[in-house]
C-alpha positions as CSV (number, residue, x, y, z in Angstrom):
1,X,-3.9,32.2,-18.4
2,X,-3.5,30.4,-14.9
3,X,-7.0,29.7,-14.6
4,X,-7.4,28.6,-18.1
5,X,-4.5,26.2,-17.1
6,X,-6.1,25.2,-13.6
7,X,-9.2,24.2,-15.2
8,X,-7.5,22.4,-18.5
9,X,-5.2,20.2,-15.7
10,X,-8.7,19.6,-13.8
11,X,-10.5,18.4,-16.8
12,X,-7.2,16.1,-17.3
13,X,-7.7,14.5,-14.1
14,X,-11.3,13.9,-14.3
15,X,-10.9,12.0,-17.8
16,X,-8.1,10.1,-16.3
17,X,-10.2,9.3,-13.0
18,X,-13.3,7.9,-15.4
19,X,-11.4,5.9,-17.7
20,X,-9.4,4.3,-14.4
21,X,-13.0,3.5,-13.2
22,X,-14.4,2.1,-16.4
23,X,-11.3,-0.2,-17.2
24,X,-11.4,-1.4,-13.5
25,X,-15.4,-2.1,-14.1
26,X,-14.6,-4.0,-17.3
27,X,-12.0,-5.8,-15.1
28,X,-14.2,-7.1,-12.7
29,X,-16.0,-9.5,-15.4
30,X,-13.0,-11.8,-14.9
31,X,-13.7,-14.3,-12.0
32,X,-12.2,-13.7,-8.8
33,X,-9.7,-15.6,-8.3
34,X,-7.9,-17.4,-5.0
35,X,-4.6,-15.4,-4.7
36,X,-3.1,-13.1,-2.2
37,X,-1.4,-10.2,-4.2
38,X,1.8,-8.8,-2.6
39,X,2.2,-4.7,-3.6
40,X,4.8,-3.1,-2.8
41,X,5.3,0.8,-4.3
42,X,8.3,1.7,-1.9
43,X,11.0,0.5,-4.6
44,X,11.6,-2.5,-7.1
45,X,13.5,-4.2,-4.6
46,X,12.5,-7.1,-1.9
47,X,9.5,-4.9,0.8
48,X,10.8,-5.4,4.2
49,X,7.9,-6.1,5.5
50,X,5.7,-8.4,2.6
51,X,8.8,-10.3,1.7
52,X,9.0,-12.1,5.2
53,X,5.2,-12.4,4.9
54,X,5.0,-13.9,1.6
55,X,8.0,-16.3,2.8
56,X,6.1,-17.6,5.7
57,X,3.0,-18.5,3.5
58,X,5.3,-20.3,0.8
59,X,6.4,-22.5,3.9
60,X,2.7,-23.2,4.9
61,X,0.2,-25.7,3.1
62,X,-2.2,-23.1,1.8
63,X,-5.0,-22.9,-1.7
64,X,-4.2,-19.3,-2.3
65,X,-1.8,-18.5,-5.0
66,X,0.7,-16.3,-4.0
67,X,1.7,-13.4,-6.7
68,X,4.1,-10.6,-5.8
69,X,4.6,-7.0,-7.6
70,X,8.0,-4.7,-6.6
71,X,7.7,-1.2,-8.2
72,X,7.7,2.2,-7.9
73,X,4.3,4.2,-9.2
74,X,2.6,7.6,-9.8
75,X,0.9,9.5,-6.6
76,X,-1.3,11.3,-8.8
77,X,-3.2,11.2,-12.0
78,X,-1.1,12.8,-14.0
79,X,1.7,10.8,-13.5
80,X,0.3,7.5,-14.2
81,X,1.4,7.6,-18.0
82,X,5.2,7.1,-16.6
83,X,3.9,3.6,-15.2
84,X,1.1,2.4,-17.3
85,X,1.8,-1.3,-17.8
86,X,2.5,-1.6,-13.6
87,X,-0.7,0.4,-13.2
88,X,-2.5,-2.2,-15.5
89,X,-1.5,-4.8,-13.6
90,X,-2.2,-3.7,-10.4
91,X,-5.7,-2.5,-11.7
92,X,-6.6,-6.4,-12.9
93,X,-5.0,-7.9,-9.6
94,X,-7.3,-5.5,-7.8
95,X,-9.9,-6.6,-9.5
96,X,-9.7,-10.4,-9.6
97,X,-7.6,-11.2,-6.4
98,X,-9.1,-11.9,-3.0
99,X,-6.3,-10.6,-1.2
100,X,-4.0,-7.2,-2.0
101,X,-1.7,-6.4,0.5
102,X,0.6,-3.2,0.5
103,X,2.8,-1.9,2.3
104,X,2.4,2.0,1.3
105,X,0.8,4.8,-0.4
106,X,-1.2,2.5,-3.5
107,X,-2.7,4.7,-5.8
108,X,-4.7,2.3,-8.1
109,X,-6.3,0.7,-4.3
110,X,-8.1,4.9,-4.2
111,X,-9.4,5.2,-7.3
112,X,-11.9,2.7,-7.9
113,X,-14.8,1.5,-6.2
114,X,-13.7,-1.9,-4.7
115,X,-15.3,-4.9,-6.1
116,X,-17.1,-7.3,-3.4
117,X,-15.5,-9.9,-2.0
118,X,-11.9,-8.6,-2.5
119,X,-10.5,-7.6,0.9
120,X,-7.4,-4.8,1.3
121,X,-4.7,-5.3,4.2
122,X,-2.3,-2.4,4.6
123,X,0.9,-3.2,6.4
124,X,2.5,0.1,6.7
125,X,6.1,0.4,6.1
126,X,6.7,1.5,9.2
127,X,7.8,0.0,12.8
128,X,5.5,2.9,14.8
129,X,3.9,6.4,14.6
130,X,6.7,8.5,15.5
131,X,5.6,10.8,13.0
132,X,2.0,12.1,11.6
133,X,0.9,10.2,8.3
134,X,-2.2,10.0,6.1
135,X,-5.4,11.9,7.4
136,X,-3.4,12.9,10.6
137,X,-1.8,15.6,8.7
138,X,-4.8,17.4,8.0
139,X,-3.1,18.8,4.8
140,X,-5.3,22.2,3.9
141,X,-5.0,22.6,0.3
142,X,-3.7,25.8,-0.9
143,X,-4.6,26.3,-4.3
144,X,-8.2,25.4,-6.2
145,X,-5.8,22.1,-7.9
146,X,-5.2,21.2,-4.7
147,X,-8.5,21.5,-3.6
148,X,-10.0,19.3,-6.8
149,X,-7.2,16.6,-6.0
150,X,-8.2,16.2,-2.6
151,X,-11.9,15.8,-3.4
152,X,-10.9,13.9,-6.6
153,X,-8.9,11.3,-4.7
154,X,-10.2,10.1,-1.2
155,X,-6.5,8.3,-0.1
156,X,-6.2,5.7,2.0
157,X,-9.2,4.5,1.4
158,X,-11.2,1.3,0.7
159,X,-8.3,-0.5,3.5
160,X,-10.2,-3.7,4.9
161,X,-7.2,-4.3,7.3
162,X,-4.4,-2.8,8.5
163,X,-1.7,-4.3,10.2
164,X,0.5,-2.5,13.0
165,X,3.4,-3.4,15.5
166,X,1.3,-2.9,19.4
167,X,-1.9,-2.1,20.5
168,X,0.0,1.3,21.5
169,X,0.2,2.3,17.8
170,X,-4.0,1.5,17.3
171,X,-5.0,4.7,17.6
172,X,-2.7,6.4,15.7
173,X,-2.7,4.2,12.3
174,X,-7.1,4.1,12.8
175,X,-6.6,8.0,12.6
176,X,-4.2,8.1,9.7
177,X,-6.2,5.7,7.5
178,X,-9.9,6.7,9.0
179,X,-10.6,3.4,10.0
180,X,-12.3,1.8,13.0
181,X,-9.8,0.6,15.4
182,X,-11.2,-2.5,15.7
183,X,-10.0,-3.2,12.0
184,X,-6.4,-2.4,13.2
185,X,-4.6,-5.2,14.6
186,X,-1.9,-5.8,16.3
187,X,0.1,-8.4,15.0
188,X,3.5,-6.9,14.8
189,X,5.4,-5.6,11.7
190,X,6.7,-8.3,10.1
191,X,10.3,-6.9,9.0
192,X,11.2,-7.3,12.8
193,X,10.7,-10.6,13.0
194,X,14.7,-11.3,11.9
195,X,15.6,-9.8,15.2
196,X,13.9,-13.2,16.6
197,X,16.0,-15.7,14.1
198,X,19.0,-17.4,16.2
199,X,21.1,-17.5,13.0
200,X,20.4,-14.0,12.6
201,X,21.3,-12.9,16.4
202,X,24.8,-15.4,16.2
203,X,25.7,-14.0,13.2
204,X,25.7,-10.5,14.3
205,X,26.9,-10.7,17.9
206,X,30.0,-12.3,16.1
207,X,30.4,-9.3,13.7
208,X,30.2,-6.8,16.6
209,X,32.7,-9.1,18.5
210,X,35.0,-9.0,15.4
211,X,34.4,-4.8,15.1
212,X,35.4,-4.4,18.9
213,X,38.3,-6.7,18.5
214,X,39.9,-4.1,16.2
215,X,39.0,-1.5,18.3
């Protein structure tokens, strides 16, 4: 019975992987388009780090058209039927935007094969690599699911770009995402750059004055 259940769930997975790979194909007869797709997956809320991003382009004089997504989806196959509209979306933005950028784990970016001429830039949610993340954990899978997943899905994958905080973090994120380091750049993570805004700094130096003062 557990095999029989194994292989039923495999089976599951595969259909859902080929019909993700046809609809994206069919997708790609729409013209790409000039737009720079924000995705965040963290939550529905404002991404600390695409948010200030997708500010500082709205300020500049730019031909790209600036689309933003906020939303929490599947990180596996089975899942996807919770989220299918936001999986849709992100599935046509994939396939007719010249820019996607994320900030996480982005299931629909692994499961197709990326059309040309559309370019990937991860900007991982986090400030460093205090911790191990993405290939770095060398995860060994434990049961034959597991296995067929891992095989099934090739994660963190098809990233063009990605984006870290120093030149001391390279390393670390080209490892994590099996990319040459020379595609990882070290721009800084946007989400810090508050800690540079004067009205920022003034009003929290007054706010720790006015905690103190009660001390």
């Amino acid at each position: 019975m557990g095999k029989l259940l194994t292989i039923s769930k495999i089976c599951v997975k595969q259909i859902i992987r080929g019909c993700v790979g046809l609809l994206y194909k069919v997708l790609t007869l729409f013209p790409l388009k000039q737009k720079a797709v924000f995705i965040s997956t963290r939550s529905t809320g404002a991404s600390e780090n695409l948010t200030p991003l997708i500010e500082e382009l709205q300020r500049r004089t730019i031909t790209l058209r600036i689309v933003e997504y906020n939303g929490k989806i599947a990180t596996n196959l089975t899942q996807l039927i919770k989220t299918p509209i936001f999986f849709m979306k992100m599935l046509y933005q994939l396939a007719t935007a010249r820019y996607i950028v994320i900030d996480d784990y982005c299931l629909p970016v692994y499961l197709v094969e990326k059309r040309q001429g559309v370019e990937v830039i991860q900007v991982w949610h986090a400030a460093g690599a205090l911790k191990k993340f993405g290939h770095s954990l060398k995860q060994i899978p434990t049961t034959t699911l597991q296995q067929y997943e891992q095989a099934l899905i090739s994660t963190h994958s098809n990233y063009d770009k990605a984006i870290v905080s120093s030149p001391a973090a390279i390393p670390a994120f080209a490892e994590a995402f099996q990319m040459p380091p020379e595609n990882v750049l070290a721009l800084g993570t946007p989400k810090t750059d508050v800690l540079l805004n004067p009205e920022f700094k003034a009003t929290s130096i007054a706010k720790c004055d006015r905690f103190f003062q009660k001390k």
